[in-house]
C-alpha positions in Angstrom: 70.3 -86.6 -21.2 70.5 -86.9 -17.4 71.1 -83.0 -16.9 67.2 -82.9 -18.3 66.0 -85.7 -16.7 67.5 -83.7 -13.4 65.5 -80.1 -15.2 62.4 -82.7 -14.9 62.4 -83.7 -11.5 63.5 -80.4 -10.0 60.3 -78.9 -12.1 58.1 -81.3 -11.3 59.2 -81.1 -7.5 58.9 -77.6 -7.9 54.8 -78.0 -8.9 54.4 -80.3 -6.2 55.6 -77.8 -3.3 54.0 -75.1 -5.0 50.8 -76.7 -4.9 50.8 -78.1 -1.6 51.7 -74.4 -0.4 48.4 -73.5 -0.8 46.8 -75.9 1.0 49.1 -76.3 3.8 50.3 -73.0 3.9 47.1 -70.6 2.5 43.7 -71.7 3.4 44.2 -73.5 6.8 46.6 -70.6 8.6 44.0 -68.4 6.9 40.2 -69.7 9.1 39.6 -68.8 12.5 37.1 -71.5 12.4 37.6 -72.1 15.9 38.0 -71.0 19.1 37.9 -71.0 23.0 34.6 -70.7 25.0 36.4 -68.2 27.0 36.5 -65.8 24.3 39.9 -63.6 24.4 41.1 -65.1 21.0 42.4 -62.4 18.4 41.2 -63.2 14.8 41.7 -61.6 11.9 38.7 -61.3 9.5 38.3 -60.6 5.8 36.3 -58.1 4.6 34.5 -58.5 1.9 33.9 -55.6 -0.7 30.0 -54.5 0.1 30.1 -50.8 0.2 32.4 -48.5 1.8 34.5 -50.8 3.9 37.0 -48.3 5.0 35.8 -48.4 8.9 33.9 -51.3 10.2 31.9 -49.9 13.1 31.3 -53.3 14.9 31.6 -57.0 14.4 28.8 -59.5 15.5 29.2 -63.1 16.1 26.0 -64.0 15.7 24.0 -60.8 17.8 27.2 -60.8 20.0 29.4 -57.7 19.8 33.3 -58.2 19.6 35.9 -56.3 20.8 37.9 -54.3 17.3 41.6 -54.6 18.5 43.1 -53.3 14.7 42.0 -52.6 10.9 44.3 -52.2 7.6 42.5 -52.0 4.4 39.9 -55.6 3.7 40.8 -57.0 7.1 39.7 -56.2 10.6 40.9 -58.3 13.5 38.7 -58.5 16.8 39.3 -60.1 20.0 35.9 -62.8 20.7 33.7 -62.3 23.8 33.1 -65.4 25.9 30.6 -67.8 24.9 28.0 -69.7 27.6 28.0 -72.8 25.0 29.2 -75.1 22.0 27.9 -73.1 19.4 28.5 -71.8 15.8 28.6 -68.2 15.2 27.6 -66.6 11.7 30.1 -63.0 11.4 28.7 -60.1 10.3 30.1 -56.9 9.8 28.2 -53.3 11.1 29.4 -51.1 8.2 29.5 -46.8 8.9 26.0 -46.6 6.8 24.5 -49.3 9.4 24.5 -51.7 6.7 25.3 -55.0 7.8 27.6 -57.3 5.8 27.7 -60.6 5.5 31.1 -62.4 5.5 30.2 -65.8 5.0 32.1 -66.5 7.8 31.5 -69.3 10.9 33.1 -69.3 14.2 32.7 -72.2 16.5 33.5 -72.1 19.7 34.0 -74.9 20.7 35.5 -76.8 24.6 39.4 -77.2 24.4 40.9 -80.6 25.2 44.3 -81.6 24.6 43.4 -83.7 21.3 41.7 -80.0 20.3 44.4 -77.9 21.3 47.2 -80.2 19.1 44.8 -79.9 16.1 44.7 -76.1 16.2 48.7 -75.8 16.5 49.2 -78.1 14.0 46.7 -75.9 11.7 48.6 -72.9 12.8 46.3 -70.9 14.7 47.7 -69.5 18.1 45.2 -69.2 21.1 45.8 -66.3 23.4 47.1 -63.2 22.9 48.0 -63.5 18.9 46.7 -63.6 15.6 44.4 -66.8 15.1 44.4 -66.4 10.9 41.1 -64.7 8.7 38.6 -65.4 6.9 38.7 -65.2 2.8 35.3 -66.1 0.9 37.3 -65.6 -2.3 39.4 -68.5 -1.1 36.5 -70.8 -0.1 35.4 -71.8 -3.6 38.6 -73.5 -4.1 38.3 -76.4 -1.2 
């Protein structure tokens, strides 16, 4: 009897991490919703399937061009330009063809205080020099 009530709780604690894995470990690591005004943030951004997506030719933040540090197959990771303002950037994707792409993505970029700074480390997003996270619309339906 107590060696299954021991099988219960170790299962049910076992669903409980699993599930909170995805929220704490998935989705949040997984947005670079935000970023410095500065620019010079390296995020890694989901591509969605719309065409051939082999080689994306340019990334625009808004009608702002970013820099294209790396891509491996659906993700392409860019370094952001510097931004005059708050503001909030819609990301599109310049395919080969010229057709542009639609990621569904938002960056905002936003003035970093202290209060800002803790937020984003606690999130697990890295400002500088290393991967901020990227961007999954097949991930956004489930928040």
């Amino acid at each position: 009897m107590r060696r299954a009530v021991w099988r219960l709780v170790l299962v049910l604690a076992a669903v409980v991490v699993l599930a909170g894995c995805s929220k704490l470990i998935g989705r949040n690591k997984l947005i670079p919703e935000r970023g410095p005004l500065e620019g010079n943030t390296e995020v890694s951004i989901y591509v969605p399937d719309c065409g051939d997506h082999s080689k994306v030719k340019e990334v625009l933040f808004d009608s702002v061009k970013q820099t294209i540090v790396s891509q491996k197959d659906d993700e392409v990771k860019i370094r952001t330009a510097s931004a005059q303002a708050e503001k909030a950037a819609k990301v599109v994707l310049v395919l080969p063809n010229q057709f542009r792409c639609e990621t569904g993505a938002v960056f905002h970029y936003v003035k970093m205080e202290a209060s800002t700074m803790n937020y984003l480390f606690e999130k697990g997003v890295v400002i500088g020099e290393r991967r901020v996270g990227g961007y999954r619309p097949d991930l956004a339906e489930k928040e």
